[in-house]
C-alpha positions as CSV (number, residue, x, y, z in Angstrom):
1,X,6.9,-18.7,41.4
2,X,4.8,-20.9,38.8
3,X,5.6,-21.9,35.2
4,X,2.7,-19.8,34.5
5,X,3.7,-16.4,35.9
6,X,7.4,-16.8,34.5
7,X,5.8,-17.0,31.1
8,X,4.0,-14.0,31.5
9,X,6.7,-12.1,32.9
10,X,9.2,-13.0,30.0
11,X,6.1,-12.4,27.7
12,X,5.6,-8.7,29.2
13,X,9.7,-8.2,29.3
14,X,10.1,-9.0,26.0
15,X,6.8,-6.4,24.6
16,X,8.2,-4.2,26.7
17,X,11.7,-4.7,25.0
18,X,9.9,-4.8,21.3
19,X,8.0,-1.5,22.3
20,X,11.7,0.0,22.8
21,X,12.8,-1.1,19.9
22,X,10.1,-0.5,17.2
23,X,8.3,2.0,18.8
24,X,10.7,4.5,20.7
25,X,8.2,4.5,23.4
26,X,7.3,2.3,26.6
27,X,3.8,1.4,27.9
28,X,3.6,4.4,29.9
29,X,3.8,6.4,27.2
30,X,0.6,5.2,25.2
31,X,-2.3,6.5,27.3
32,X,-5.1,5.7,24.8
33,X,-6.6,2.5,25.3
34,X,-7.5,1.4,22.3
35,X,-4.2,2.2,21.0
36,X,-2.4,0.1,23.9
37,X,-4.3,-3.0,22.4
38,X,-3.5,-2.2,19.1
39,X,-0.2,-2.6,19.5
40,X,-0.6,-5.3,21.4
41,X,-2.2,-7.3,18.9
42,X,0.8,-6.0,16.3
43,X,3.4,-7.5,18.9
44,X,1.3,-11.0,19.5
45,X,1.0,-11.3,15.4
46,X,4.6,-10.6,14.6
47,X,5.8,-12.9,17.3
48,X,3.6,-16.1,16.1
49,X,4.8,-15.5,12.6
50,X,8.3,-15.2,13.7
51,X,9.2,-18.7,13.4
52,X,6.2,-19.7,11.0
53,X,7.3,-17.5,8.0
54,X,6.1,-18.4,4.7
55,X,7.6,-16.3,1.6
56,X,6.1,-15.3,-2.1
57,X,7.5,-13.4,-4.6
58,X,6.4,-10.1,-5.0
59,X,6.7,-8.3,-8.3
60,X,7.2,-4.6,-8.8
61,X,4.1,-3.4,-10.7
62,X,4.6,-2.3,-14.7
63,X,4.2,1.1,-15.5
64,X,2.5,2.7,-18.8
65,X,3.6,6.5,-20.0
66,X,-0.7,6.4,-19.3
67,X,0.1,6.6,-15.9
68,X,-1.1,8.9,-13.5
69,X,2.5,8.9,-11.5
70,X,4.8,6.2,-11.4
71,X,3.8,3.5,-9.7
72,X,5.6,1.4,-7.2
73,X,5.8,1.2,-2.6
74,X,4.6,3.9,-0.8
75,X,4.6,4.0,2.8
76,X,1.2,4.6,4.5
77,X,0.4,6.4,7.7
78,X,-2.7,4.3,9.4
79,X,-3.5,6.0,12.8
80,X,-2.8,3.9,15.4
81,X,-1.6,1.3,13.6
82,X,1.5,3.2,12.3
83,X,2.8,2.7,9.1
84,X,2.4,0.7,6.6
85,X,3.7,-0.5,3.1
86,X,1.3,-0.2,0.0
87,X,1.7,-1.0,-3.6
88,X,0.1,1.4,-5.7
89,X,-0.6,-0.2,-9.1
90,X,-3.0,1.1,-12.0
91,X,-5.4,-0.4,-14.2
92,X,-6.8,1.4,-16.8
93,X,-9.4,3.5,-15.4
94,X,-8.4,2.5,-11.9
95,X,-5.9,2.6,-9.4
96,X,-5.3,0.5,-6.6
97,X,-3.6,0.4,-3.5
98,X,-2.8,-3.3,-2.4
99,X,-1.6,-3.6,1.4
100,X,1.7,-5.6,1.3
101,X,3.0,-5.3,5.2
102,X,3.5,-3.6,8.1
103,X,6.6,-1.6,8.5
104,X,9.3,-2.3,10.9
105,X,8.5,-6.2,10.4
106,X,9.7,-9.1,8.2
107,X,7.9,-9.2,5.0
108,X,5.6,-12.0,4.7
109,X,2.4,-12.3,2.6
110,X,0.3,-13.1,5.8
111,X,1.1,-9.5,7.8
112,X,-0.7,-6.4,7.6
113,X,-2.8,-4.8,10.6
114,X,-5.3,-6.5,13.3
115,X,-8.0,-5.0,10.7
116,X,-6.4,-5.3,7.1
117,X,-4.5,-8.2,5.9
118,X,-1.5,-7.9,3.4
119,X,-3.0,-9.2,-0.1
120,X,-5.9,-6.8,0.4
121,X,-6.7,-3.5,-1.3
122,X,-6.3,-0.9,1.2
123,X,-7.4,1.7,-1.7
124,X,-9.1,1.5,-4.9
125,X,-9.7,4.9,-7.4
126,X,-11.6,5.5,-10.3
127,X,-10.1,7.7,-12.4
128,X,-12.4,8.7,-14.3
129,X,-14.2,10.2,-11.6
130,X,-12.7,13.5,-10.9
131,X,-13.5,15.6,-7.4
132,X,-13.4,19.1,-7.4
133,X,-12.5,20.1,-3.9
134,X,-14.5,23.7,-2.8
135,X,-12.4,26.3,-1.6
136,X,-10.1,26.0,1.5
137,X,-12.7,28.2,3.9
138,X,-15.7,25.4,2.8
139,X,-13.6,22.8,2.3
140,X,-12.2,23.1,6.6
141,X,-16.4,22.2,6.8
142,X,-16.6,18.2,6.7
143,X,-19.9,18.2,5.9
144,X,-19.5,20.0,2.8
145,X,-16.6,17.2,1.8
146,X,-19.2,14.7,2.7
147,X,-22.0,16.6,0.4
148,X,-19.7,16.3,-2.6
149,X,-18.2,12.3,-2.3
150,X,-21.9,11.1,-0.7
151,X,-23.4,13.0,-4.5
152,X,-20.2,11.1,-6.6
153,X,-21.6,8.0,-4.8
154,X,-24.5,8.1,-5.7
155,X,-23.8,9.0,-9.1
156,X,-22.1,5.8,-9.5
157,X,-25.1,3.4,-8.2
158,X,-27.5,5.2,-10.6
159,X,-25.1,4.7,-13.8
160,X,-24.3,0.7,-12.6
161,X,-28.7,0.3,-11.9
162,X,-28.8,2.1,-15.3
163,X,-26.3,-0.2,-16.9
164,X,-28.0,-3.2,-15.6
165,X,-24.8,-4.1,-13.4
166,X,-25.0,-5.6,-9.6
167,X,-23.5,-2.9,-7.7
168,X,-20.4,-4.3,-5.5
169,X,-21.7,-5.7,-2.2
170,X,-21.4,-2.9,0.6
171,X,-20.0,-5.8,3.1
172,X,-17.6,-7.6,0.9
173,X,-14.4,-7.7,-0.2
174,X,-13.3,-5.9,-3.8
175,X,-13.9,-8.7,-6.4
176,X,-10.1,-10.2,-7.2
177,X,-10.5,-10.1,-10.9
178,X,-8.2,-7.8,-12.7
179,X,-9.8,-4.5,-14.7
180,X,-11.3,-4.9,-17.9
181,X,-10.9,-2.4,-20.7
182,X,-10.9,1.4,-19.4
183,X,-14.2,3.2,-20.2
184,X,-14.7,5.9,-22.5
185,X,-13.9,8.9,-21.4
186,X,-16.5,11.1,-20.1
187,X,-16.5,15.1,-20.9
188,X,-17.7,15.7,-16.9
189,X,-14.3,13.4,-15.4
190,X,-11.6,13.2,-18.3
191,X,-9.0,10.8,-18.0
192,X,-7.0,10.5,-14.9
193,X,-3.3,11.0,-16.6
194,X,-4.0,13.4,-18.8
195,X,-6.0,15.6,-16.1
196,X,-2.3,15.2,-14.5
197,X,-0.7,16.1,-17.5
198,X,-2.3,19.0,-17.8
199,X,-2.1,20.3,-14.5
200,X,1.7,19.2,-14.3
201,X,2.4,21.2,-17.8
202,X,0.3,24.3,-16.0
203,X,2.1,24.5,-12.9
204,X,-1.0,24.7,-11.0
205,X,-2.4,23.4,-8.1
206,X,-4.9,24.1,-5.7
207,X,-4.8,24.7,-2.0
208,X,-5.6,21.9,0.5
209,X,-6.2,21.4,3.9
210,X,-7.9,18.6,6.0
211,X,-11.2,19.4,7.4
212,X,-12.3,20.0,10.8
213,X,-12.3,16.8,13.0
214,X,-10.2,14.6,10.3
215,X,-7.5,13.3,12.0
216,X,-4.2,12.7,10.6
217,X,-0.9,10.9,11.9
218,X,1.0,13.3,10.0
219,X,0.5,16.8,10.2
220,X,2.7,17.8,7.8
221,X,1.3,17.1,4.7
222,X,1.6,19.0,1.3
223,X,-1.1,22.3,1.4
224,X,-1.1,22.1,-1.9
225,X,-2.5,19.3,-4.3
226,X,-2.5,18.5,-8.0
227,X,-5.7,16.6,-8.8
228,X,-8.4,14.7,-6.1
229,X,-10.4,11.9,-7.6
230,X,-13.3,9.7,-5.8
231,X,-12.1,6.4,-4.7
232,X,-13.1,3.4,-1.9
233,X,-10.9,2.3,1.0
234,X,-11.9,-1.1,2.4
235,X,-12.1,-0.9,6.5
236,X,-13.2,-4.2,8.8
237,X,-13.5,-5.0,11.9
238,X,-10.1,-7.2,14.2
239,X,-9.5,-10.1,12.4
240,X,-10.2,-9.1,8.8
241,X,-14.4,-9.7,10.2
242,X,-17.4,-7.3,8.1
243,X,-15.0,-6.4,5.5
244,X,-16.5,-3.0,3.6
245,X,-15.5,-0.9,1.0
246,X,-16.4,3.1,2.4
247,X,-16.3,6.4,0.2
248,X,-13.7,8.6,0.6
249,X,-11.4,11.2,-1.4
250,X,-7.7,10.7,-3.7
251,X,-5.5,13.1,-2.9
252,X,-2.4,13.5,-5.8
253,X,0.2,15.8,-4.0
254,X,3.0,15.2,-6.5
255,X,5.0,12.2,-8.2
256,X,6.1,11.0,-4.9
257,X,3.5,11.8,-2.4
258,X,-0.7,11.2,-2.6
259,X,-3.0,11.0,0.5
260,X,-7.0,9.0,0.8
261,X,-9.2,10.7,3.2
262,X,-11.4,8.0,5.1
263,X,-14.5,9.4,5.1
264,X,-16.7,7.0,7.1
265,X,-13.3,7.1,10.1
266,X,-12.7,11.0,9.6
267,X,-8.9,10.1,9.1
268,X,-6.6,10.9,7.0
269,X,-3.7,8.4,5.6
270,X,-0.7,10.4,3.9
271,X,1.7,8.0,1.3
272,X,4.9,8.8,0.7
273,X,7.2,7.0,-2.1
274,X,9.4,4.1,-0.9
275,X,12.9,5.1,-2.2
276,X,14.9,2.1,-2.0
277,X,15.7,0.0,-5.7
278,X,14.9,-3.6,-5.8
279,X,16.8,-5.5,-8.1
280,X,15.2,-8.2,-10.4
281,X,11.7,-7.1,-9.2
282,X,9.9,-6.7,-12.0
283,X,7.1,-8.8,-13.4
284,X,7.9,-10.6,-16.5
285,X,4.9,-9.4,-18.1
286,X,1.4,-7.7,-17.3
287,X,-0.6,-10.7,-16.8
288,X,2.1,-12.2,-14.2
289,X,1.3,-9.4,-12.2
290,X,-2.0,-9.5,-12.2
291,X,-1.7,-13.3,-11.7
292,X,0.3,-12.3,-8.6
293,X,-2.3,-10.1,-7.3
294,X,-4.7,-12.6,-7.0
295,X,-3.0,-15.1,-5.5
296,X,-1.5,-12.7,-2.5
297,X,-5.7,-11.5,-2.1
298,X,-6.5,-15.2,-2.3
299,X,-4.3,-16.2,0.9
300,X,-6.7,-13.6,2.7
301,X,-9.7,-13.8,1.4
């Protein structure tokens, strides 16, 4: 046998192994193509990396009694590419969601997904633009969700044309400056935390269920939310190519658990609070996070 089939044969054995491992599942079991080469790609990545490593410090991101919940890790479902850890961090009037790694792998500043780098925001969510969801019979109806972001959207790109800003590119990255000052509250949105503050000190929620033809990788997601607020997720093609920032919908569940449905890919990603304490993990001061921000976006960019 050649040098050439040996190679391929330990390189199959040991996916095959990997797939055990990680995954729970062989080859066999993953009938859909396109997730088959997914994984693939995962397997190929983590492998080149595994002797090539580079490290960065990572700070834990400060939280204000402002907040909408605590911020902190949450672990991410991202259809086929499983899950995944973000940081959820909030600025002012915003929120973001910064990708930081894939799960089940070594941490490094240079993983994340065939299609999302770590550094990147995964998420980003204005809070001061509040969505009222319709009620669970029109809200099953996708095109009725769609009605009511598409409308937010547009509402945005008048006020910024108004305002005589550039709107943000619709094939670009999210600008890597931090958040300025948090806008004046509006009557129509209301702040973000206290909209949570009053819900949490009513006790009320409202019932929520994923519209027909979303797809989820977890099913068993809350039925009940707190507040939903308009936000973007960033989506690009293998290899971090077209980058673009797409509409979609904030879900707050509770303190520990908030969801983003991707409007443009129908899916639905459900977050879940990383329990684990890390000791010595928090920035030495707002600006060093921010600082740190940009420089793990930078490496990606």
């Amino acid at each position: 046998m050649c040098p050439g089939k040996v190679r391929t044969l330990c390189f199959f054995q040991e996916f095959r192994t990997w797939l055990r491992e990680e995954w729970g599942r062989t080859l066999e079991d993953i009938f859909h193509e396109h997730m088959q080469e997914l994984i693939l790609m995962k397997f190929i990545y983590t492998s080149q990396y595994d002797n090539c490593l580079t490290y960065r410090r990572i700070y834990l991101p400060p939280s204000h009694p402002d907040d909408l919940i605590k911020p902190g890790l949450f672990k991410g479902t991202y259809g086929s590419h499983g899950l995944e850890i973000v940081m959820l961090s909030f600025h002012g009037s915003r929120a973001r969601g910064t990708k930081i790694t894939v799960s089940h792998t070594i941490a490094s500043e240079h993983l994340g997904d065939p299609n999302i780098p770590a550094g990147q925001q995964t998420v980003e969510i204005d809070l001061h633009r509040r969505i009222q969801l319709p009620d669970v019979e029109n809200l099953r109806n996708f095109n009725e969700l769609s009605r009511i972001v598409l409308e937010v959207r547009e509402q945005v790109r008048q006020e910024q044309q108004e305002a005589g800003e550039d709107p943000v590119p619709p094939r670009e990255p999210l600008a890597k400056g931090p958040d300025g000052p948090p806008a004046e509250d509006s009557k129509e949105h209301g702040s973000g935390a206290e909209a949570a503050q009053q819900s949490a000190t009513s006790g009320q929620g409202q019932p929520f269920v994923l519209p027909v033809g979303v797809s989820s990788r977890n099913e068993d997601y809350p039925r009940t939310c707190r507040l939903c607020f308009y936000g973007t997720g960033l989506i690009a093609g293998h290899g971090f190519t077209s980058p673009e920032r797409t509409p979609g919908v904030f879900v707050l569940f509770d303190e520990d658990r908030f969801g983003f449905l991707w409007l443009e890919l129908k899916s639905f990603s459900l977050y879940s609070r990383v329990q684990a304490t890390f000791q010595n993990a928090d920035a030495p001061s707002p600006q060093a996070f921010e600082e740190m921000l940009r420089n793990i976006q930078s490496l990606t960019s």
